[in-house]
mmCIF file of the N, C-alpha and C atoms, coordinates in Angstrom:
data_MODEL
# 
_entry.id   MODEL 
# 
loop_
_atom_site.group_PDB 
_atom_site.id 
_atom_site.type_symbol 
_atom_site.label_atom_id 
_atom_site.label_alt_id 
_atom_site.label_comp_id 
_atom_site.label_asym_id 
_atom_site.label_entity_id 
_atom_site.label_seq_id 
_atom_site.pdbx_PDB_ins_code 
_atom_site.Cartn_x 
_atom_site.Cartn_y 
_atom_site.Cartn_z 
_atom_site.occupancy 
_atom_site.B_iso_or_equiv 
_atom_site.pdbx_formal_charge 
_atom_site.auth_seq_id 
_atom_site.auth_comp_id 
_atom_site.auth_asym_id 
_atom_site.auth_atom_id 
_atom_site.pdbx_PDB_model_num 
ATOM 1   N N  . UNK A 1 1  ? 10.294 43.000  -2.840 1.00 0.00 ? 1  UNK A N  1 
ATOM 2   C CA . UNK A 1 1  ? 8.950  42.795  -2.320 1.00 0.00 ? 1  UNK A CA 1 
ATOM 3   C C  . UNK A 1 1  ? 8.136  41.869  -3.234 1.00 0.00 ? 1  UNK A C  1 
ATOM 4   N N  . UNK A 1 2  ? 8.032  42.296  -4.396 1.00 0.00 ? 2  UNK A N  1 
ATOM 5   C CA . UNK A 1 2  ? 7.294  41.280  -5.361 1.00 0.00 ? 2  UNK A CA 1 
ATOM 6   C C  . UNK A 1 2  ? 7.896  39.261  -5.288 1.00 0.00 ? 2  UNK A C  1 
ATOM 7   N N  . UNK A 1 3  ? 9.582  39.529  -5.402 1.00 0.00 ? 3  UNK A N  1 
ATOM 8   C CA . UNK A 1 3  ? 9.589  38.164  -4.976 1.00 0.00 ? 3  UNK A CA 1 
ATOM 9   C C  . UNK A 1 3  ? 9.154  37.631  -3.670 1.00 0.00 ? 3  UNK A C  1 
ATOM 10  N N  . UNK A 1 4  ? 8.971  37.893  -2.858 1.00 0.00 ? 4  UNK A N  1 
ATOM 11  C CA . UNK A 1 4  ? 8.642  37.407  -1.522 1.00 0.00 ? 4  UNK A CA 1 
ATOM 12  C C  . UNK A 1 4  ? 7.064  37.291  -2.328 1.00 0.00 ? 4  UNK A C  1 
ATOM 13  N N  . UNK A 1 5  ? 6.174  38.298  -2.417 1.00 0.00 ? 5  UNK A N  1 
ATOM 14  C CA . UNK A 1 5  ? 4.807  37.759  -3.194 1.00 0.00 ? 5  UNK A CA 1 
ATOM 15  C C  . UNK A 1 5  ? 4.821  36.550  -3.925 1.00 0.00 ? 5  UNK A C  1 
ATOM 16  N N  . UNK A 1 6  ? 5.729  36.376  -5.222 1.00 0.00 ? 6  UNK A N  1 
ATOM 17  C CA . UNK A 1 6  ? 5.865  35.672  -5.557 1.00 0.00 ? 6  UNK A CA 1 
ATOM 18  C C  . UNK A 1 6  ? 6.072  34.234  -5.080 1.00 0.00 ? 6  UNK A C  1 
ATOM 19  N N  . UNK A 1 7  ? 6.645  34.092  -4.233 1.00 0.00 ? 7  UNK A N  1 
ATOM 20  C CA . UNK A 1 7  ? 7.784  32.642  -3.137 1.00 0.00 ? 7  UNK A CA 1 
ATOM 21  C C  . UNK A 1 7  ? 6.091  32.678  -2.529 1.00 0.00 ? 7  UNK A C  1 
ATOM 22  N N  . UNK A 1 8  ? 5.221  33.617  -1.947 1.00 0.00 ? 8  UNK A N  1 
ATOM 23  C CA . UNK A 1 8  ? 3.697  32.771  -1.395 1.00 0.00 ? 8  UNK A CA 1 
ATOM 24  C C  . UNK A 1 8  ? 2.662  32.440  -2.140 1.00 0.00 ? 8  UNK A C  1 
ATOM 25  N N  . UNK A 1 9  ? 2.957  33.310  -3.438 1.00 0.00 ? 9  UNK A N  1 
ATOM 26  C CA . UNK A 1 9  ? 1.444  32.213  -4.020 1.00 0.00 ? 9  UNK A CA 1 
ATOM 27  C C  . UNK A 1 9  ? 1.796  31.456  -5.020 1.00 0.00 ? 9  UNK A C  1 
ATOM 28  N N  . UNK A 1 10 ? 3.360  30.797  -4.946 1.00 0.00 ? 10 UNK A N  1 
ATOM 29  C CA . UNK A 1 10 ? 3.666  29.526  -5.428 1.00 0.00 ? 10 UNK A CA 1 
ATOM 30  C C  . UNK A 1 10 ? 3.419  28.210  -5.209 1.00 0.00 ? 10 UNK A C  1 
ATOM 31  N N  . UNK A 1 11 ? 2.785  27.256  -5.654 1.00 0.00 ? 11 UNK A N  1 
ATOM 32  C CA . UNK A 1 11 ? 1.844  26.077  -5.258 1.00 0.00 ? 11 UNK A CA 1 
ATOM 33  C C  . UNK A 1 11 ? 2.082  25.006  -5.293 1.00 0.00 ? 11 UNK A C  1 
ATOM 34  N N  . UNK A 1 12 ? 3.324  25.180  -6.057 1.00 0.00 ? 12 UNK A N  1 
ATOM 35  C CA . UNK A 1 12 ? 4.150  23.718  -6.755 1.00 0.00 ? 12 UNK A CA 1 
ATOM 36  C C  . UNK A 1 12 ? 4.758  23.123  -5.650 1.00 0.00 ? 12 UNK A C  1 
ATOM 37  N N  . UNK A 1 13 ? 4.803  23.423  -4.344 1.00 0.00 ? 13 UNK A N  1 
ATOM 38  C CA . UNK A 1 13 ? 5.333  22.579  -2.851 1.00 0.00 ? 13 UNK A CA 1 
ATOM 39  C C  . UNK A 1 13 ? 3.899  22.068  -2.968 1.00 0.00 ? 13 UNK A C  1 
ATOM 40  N N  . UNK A 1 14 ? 2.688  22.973  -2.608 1.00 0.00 ? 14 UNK A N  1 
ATOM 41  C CA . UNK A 1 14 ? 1.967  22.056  -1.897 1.00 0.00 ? 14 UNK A CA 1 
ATOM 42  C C  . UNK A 1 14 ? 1.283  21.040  -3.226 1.00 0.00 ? 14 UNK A C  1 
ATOM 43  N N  . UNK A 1 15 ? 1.446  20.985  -4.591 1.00 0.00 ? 15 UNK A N  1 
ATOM 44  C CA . UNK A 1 15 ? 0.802  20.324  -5.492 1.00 0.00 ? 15 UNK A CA 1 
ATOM 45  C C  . UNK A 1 15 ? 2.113  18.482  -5.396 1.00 0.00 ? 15 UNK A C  1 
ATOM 46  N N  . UNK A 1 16 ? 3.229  19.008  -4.767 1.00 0.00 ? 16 UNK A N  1 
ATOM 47  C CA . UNK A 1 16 ? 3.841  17.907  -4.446 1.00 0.00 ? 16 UNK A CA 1 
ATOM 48  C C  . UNK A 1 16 ? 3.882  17.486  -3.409 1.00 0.00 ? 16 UNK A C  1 
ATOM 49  N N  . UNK A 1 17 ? 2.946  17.977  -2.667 1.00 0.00 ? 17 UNK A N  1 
ATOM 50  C CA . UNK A 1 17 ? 2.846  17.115  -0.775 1.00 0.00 ? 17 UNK A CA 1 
ATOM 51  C C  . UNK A 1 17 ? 1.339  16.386  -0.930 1.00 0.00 ? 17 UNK A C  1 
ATOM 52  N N  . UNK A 1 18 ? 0.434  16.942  -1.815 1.00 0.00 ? 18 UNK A N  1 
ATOM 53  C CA . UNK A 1 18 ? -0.535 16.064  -1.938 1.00 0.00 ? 18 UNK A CA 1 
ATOM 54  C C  . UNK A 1 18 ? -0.389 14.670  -2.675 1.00 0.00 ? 18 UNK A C  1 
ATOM 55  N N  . UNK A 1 19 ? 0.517  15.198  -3.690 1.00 0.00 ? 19 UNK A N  1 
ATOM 56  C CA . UNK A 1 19 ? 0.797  13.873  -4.765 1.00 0.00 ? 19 UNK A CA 1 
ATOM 57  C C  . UNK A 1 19 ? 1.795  12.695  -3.236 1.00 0.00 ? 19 UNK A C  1 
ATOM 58  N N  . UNK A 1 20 ? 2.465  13.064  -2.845 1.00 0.00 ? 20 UNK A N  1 
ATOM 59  C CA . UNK A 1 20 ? 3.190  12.163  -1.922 1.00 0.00 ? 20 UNK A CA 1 
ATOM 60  C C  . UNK A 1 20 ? 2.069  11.900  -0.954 1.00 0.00 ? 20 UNK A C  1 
ATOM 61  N N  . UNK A 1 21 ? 1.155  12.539  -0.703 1.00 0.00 ? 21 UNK A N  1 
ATOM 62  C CA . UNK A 1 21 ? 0.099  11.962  0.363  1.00 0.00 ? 21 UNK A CA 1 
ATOM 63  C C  . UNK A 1 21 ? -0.879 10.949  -0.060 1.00 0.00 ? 21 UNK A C  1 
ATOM 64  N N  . UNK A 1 22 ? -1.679 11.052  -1.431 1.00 0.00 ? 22 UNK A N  1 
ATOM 65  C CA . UNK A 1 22 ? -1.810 10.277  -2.331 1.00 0.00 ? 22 UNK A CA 1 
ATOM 66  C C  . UNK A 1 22 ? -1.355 8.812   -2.373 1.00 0.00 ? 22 UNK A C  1 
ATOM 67  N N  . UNK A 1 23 ? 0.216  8.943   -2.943 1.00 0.00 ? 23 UNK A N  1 
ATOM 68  C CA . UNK A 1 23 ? 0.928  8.251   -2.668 1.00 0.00 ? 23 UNK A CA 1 
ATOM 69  C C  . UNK A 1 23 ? 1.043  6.897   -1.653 1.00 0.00 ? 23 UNK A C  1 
ATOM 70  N N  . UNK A 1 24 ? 1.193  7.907   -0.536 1.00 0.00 ? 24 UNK A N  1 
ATOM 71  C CA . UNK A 1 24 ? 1.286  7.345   1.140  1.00 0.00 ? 24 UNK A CA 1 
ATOM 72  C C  . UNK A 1 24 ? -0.080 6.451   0.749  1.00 0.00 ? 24 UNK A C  1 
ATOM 73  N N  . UNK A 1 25 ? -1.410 7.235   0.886  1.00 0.00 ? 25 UNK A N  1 
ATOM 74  C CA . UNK A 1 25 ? -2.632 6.715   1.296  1.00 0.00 ? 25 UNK A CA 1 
ATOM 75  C C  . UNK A 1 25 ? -2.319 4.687   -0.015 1.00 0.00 ? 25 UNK A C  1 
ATOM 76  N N  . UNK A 1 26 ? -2.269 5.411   -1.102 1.00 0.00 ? 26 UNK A N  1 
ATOM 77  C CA . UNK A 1 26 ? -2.107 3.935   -2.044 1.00 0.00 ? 26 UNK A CA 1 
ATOM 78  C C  . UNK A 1 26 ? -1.176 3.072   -1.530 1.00 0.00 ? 26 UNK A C  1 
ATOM 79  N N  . UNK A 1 27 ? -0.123 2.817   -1.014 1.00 0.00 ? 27 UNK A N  1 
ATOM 80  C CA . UNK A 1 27 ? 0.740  2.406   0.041  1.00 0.00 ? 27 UNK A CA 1 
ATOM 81  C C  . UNK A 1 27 ? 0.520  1.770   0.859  1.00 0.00 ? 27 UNK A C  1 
ATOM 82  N N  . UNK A 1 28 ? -0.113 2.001   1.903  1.00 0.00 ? 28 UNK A N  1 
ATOM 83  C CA . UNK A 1 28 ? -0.779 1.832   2.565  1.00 0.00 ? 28 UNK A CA 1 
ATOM 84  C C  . UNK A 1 28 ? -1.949 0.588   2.288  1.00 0.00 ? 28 UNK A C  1 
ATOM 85  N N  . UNK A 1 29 ? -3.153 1.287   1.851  1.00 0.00 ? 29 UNK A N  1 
ATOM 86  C CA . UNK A 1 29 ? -3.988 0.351   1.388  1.00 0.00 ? 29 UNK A CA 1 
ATOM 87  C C  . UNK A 1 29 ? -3.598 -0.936  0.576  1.00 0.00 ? 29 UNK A C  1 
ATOM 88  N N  . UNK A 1 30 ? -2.579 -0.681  -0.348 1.00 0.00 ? 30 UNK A N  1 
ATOM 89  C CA . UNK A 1 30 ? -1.896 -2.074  -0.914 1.00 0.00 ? 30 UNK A CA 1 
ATOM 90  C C  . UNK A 1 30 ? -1.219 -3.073  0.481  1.00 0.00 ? 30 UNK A C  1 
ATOM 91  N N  . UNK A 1 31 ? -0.337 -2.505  1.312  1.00 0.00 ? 31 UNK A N  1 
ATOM 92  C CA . UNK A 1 31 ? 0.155  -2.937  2.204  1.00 0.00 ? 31 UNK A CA 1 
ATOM 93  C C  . UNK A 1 31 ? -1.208 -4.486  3.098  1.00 0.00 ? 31 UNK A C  1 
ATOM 94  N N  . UNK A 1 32 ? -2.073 -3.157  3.437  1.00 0.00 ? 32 UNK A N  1 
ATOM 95  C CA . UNK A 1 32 ? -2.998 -3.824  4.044  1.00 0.00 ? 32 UNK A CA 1 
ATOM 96  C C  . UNK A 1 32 ? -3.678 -4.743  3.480  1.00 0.00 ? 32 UNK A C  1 
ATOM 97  N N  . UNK A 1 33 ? -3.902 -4.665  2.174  1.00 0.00 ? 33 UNK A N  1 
ATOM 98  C CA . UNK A 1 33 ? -4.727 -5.632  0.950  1.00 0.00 ? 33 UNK A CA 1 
ATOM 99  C C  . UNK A 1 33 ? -3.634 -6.965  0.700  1.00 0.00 ? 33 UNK A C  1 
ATOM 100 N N  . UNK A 1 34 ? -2.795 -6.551  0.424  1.00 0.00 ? 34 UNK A N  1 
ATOM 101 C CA . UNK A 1 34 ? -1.319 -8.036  0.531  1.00 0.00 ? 34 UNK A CA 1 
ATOM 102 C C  . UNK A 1 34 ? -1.321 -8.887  2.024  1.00 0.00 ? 34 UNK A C  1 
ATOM 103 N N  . UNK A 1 35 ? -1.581 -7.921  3.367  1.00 0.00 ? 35 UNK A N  1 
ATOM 104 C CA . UNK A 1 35 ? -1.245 -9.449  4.269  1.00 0.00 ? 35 UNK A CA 1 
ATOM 105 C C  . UNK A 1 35 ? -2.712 -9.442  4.337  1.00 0.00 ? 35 UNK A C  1 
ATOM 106 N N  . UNK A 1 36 ? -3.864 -8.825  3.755  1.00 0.00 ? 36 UNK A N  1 
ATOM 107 C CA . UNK A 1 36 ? -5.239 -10.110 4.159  1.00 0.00 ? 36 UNK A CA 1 
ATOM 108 C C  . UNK A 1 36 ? -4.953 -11.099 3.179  1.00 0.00 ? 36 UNK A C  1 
ATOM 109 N N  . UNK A 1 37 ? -4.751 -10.764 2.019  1.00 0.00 ? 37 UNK A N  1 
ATOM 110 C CA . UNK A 1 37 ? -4.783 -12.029 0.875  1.00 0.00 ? 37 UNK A CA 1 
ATOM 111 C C  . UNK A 1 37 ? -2.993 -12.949 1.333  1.00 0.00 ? 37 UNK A C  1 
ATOM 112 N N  . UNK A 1 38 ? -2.570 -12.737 1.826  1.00 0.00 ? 38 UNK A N  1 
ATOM 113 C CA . UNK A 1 38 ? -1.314 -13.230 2.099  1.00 0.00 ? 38 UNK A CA 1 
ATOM 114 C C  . UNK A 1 38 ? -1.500 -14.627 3.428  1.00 0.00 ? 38 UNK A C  1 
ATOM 115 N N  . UNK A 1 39 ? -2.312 -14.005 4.074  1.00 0.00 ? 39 UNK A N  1 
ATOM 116 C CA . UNK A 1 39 ? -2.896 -14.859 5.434  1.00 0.00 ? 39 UNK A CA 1 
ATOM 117 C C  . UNK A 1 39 ? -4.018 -15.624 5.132  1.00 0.00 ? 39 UNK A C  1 
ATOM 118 N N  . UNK A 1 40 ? -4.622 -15.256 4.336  1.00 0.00 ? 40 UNK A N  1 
ATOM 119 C CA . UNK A 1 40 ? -5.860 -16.673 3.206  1.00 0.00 ? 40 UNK A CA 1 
ATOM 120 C C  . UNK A 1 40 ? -4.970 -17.615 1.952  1.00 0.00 ? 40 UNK A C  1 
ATOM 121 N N  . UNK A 1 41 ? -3.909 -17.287 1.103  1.00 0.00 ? 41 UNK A N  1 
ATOM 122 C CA . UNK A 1 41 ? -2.947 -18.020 0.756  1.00 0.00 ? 41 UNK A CA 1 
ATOM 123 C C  . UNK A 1 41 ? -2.069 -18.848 1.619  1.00 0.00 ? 41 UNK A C  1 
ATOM 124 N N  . UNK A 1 42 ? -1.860 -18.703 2.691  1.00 0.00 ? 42 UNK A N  1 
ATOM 125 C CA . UNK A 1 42 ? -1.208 -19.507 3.802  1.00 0.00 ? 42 UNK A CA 1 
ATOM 126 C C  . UNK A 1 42 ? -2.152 -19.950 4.201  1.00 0.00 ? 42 UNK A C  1 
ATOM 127 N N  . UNK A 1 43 ? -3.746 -19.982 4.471  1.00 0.00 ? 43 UNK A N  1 
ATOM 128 C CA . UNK A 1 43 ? -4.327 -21.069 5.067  1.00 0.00 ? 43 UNK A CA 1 
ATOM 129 C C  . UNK A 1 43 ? -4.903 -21.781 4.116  1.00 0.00 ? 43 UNK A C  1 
ATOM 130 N N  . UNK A 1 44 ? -5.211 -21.568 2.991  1.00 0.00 ? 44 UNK A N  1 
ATOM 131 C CA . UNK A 1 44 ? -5.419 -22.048 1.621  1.00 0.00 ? 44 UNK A CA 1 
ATOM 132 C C  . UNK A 1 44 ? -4.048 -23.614 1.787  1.00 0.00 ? 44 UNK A C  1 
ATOM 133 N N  . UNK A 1 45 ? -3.180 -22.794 1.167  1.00 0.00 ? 45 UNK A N  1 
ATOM 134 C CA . UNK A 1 45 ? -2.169 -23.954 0.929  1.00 0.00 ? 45 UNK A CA 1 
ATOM 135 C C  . UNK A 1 45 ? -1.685 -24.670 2.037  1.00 0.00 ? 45 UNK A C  1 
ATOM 136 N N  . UNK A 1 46 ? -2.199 -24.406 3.285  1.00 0.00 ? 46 UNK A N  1 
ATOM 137 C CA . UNK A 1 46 ? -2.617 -25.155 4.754  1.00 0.00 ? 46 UNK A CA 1 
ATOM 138 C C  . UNK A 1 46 ? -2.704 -26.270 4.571  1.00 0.00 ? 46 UNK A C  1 
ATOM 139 N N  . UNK A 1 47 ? -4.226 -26.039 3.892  1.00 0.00 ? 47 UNK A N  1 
ATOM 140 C CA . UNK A 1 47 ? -5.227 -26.890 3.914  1.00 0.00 ? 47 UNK A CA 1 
ATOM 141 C C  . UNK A 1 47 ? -5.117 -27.794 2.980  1.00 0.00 ? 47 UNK A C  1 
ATOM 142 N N  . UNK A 1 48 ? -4.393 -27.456 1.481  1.00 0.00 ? 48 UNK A N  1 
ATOM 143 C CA . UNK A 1 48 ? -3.823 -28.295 0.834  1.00 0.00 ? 48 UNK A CA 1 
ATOM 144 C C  . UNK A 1 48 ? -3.019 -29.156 1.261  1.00 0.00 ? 48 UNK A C  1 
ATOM 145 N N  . UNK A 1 49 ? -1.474 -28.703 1.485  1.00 0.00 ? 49 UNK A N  1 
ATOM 146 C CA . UNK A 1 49 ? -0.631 -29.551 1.966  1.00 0.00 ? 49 UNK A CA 1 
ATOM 147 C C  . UNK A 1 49 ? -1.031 -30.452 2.863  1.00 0.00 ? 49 UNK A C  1 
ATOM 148 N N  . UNK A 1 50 ? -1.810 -30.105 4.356  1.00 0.00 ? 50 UNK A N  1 
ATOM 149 C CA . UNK A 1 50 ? -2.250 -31.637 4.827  1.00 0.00 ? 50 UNK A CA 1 
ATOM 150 C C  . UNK A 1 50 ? -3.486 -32.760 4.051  1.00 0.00 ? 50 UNK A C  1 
ATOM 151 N N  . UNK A 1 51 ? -4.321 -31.911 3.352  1.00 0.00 ? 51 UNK A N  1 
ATOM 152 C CA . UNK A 1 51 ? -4.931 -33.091 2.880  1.00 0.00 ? 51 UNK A CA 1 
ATOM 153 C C  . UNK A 1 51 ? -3.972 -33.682 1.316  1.00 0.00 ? 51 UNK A C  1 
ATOM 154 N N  . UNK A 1 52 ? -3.036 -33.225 1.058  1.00 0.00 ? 52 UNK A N  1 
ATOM 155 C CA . UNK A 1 52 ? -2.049 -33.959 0.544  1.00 0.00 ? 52 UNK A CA 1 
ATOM 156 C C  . UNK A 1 52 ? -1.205 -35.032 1.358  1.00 0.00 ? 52 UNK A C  1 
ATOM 157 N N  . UNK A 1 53 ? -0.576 -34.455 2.278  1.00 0.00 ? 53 UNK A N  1 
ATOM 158 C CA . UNK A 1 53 ? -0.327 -34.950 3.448  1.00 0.00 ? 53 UNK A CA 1 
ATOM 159 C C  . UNK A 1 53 ? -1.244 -36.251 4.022  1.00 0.00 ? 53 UNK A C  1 
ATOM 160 N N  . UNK A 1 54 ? -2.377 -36.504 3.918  1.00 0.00 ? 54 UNK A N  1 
ATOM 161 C CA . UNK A 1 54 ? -3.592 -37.176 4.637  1.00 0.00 ? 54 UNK A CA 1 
ATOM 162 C C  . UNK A 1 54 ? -3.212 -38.766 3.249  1.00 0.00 ? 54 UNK A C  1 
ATOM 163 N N  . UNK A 1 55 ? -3.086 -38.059 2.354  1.00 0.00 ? 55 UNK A N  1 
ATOM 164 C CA . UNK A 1 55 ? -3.879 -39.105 0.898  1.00 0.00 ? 55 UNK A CA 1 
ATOM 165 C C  . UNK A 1 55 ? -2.301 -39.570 0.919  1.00 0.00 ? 55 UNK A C  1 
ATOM 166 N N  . UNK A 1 56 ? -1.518 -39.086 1.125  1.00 0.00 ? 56 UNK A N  1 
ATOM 167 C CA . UNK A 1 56 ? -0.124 -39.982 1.395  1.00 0.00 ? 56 UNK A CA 1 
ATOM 168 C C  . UNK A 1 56 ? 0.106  -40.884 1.686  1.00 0.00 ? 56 UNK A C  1 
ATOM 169 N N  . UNK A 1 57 ? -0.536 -40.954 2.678  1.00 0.00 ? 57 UNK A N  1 
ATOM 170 C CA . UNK A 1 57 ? -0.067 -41.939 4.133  1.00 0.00 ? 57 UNK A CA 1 
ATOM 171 C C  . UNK A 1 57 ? -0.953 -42.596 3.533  1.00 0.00 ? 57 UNK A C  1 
# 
């Protein structure tokens, strides 16, 4: 009986589902933060290459 008490007010599952949720959430937000700056570096160096492109010719 006491182990079964024991096995429910053990915490160390849920102190490792927050850390992985945590996790997830930082993940995530990096994910999303890389293709905005990823899609302004591609129109950035766009805009370079043709007016490189332009002073060529």
């Amino acid at each position: 009986m006491t182990t079964i008490k024991n096995l429910f007010r053990d915490e160390a599952g849920a102190t490792a589902i927050e850390y992985g949720l945590i996790a997830a959430l930082i993940a995530v937000a990096a994910i999303v933060g890389m293709q905005a700056l990823g899609t302004s570096l591609n129109t950035t160096f766009g805009g370079v290459s043709t007016t490189l492109n332009t002073a060529n010719a």
